[in-house]
C-alpha positions as CSV (number, residue, x, y, z in Angstrom):
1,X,8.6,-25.9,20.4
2,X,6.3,-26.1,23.6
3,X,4.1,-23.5,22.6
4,X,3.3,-24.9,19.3
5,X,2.5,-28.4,20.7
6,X,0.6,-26.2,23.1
7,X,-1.4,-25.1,19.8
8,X,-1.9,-27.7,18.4
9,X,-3.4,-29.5,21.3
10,X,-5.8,-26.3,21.9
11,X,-7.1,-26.7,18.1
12,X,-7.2,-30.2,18.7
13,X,-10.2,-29.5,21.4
14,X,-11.7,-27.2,19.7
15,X,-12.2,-29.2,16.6
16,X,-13.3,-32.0,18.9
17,X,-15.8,-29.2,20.8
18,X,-16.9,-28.4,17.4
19,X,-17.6,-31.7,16.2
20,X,-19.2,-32.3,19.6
21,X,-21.5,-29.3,18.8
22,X,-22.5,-30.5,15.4
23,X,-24.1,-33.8,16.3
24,X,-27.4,-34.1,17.2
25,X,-29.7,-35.1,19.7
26,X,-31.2,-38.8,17.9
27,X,-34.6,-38.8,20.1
28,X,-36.2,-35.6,18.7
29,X,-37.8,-35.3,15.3
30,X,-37.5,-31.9,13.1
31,X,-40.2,-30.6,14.8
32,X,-38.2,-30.9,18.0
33,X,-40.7,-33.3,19.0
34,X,-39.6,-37.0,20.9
35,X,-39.7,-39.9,19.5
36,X,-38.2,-43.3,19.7
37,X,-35.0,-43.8,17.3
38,X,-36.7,-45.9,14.2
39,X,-33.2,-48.9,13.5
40,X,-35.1,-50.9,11.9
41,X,-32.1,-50.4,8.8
42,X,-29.5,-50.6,10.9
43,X,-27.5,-53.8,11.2
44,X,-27.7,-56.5,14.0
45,X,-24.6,-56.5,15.1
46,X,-23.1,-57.9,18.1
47,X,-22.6,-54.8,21.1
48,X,-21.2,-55.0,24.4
49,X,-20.8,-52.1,27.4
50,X,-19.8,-52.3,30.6
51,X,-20.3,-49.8,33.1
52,X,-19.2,-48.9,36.7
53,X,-20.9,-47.4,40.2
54,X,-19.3,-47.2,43.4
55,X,-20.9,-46.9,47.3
56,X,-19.0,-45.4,48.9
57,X,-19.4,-46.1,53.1
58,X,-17.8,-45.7,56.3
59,X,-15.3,-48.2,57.4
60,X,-17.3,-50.0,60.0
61,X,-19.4,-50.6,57.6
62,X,-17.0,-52.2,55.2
63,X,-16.3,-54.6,58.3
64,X,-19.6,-55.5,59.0
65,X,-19.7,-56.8,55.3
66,X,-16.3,-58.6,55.5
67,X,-17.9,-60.7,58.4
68,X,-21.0,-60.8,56.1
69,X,-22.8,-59.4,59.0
70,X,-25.8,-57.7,57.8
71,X,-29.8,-58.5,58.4
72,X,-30.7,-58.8,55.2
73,X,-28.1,-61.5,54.3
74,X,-25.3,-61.0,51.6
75,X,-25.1,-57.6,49.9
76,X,-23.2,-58.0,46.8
77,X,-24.9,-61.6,46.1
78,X,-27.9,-59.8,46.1
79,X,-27.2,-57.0,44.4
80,X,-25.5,-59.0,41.9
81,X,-28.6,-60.6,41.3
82,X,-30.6,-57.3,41.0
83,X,-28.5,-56.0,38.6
84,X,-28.7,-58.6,35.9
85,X,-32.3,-58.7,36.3
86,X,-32.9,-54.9,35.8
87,X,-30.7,-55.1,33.1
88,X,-33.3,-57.4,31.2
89,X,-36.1,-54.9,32.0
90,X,-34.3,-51.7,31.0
91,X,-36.8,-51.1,28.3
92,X,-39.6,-50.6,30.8
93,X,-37.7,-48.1,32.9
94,X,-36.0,-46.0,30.1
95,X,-39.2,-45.2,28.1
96,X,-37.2,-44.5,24.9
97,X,-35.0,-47.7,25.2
98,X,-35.5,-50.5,22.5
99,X,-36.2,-53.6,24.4
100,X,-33.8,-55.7,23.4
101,X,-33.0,-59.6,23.7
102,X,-30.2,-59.5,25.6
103,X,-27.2,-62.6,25.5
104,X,-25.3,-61.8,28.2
105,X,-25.5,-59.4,32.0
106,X,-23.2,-59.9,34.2
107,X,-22.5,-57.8,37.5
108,X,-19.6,-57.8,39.9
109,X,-19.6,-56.1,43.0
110,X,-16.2,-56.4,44.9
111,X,-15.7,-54.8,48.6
112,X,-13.2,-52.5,48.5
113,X,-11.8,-50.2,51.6
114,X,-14.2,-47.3,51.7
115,X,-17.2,-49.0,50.0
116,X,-18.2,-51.6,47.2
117,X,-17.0,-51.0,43.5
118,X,-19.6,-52.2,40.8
119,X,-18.8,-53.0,37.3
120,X,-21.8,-54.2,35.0
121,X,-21.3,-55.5,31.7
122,X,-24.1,-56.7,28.9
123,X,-24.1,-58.0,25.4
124,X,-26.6,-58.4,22.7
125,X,-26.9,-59.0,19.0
126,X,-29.1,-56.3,17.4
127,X,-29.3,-52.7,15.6
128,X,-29.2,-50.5,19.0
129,X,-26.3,-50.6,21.7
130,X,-26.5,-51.7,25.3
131,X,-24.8,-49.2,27.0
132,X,-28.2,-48.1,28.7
133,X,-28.5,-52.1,29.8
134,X,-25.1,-51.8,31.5
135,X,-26.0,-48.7,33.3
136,X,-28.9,-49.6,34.8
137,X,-27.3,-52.6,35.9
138,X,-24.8,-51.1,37.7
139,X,-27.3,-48.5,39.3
140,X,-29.6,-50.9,40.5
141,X,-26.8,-52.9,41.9
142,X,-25.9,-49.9,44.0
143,X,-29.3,-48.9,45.3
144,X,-29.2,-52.5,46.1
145,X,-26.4,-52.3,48.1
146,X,-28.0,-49.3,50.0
147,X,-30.8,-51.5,50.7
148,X,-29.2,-54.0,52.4
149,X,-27.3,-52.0,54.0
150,X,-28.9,-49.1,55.1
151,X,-29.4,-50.9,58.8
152,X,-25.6,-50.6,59.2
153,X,-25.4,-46.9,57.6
154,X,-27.4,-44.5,56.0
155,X,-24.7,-41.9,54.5
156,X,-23.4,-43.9,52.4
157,X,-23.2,-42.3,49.0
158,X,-23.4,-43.8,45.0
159,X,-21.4,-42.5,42.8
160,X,-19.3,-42.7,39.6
161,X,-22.1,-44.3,38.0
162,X,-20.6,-44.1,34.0
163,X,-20.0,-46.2,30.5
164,X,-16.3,-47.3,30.9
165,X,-16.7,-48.9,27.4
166,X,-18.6,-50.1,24.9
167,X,-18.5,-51.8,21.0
168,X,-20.0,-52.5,17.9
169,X,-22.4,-50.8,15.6
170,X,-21.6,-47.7,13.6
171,X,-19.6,-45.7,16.1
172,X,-17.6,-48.7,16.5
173,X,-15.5,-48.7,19.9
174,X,-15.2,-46.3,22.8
175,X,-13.0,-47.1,26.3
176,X,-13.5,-44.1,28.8
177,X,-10.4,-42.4,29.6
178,X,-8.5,-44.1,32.6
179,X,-9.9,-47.7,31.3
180,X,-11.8,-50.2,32.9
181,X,-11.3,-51.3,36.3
182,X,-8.9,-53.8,36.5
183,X,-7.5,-53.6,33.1
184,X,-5.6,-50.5,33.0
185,X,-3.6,-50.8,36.0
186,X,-4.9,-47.5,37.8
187,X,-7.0,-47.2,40.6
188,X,-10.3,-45.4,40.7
189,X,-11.0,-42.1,41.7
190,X,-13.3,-42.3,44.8
């Protein structure tokens, strides 16, 4: 009985492998060429994605930042603030990113033991998805982090920058394996 579970789950990754190998790359024409996705078809519809980063730092560090020591002033305030406004400007970093009229960034950075988790989240009403938005909200926040922080130490290190979820349009609904911080009860990997 084990070993035919054990089948089935190995077909079952290989059809998704193969289904995996049969989409294509949207930013290239048939002549292989680059070009900006044309949605001008596609529904508005409303689309939402969150996405996560970590800094990861020493411990002194951390304690500097619970006593809100550092020179540049608060951290996560600032980087808060960073993040939601590279989120509205996404367009002019990614250069094959629709700009979009965003309805909604917000960023939370929360200090943690070994560094500063990051989750970014945007929303918008329109025919292309936000996860890109979310992202480089939660990158900048990071680097933002370093910034500010980079008196106190400079090894620190950003990382698990990812899409935890995102919804709407056609490919309708996607939540990263593990879930989102603070909804699905485990702890992130660091």
């Amino acid at each position: 009985m084990r070993q035919q579970s054990e089948r089935v789950e190995r077909g079952t990754r290989a059809q998704r492998r193969g289904r995996a190998a049969t989409k294509e790359l949207s930013h290239y024409d048939a002549a292989g060429r680059v070009r900006m996705v044309n949605v001008t078809a596609k529904p508005a519809t409303e689309r939402t994605a969150s996405a996560h980063a970590f800094v990861r730092m020493e411990p002194a560090t951390v304690a500097g930042l619970r006593r809100r020591k550092s020179p540049k002033g608060d951290p996560l305030e600032i980087a808060r603030i960073a993040g939601i406004t590279a989120a509205k400007r996404t367009a002019e970093l990614i250069p094959l990113c629709h700009p979009l009229a965003l309805t909604h960034v917000d960023v939370r950075a929360k200090l943690c033991q070994n560094g500063i988790d990051i989750v970014a989240e945007a929303t918008a009403t329109g025919p292309t998805g936000v996860e890109m938005e979310a992202l480089v909200a939660a990158s900048v926040a990071a680097m933002t982090i370093y910034d500010m922080c980079k008196a106190l130490e400079r090894g620190m290190e950003i990382t698990a920058l990812h899409v935890t979820s995102k919804s709407g349009g056609r490919s309708g609904t996607y939540v990263r394996p593990g879930g989102e911080p603070g909804k699905s009860g485990k702890p992130w990997r660091r």
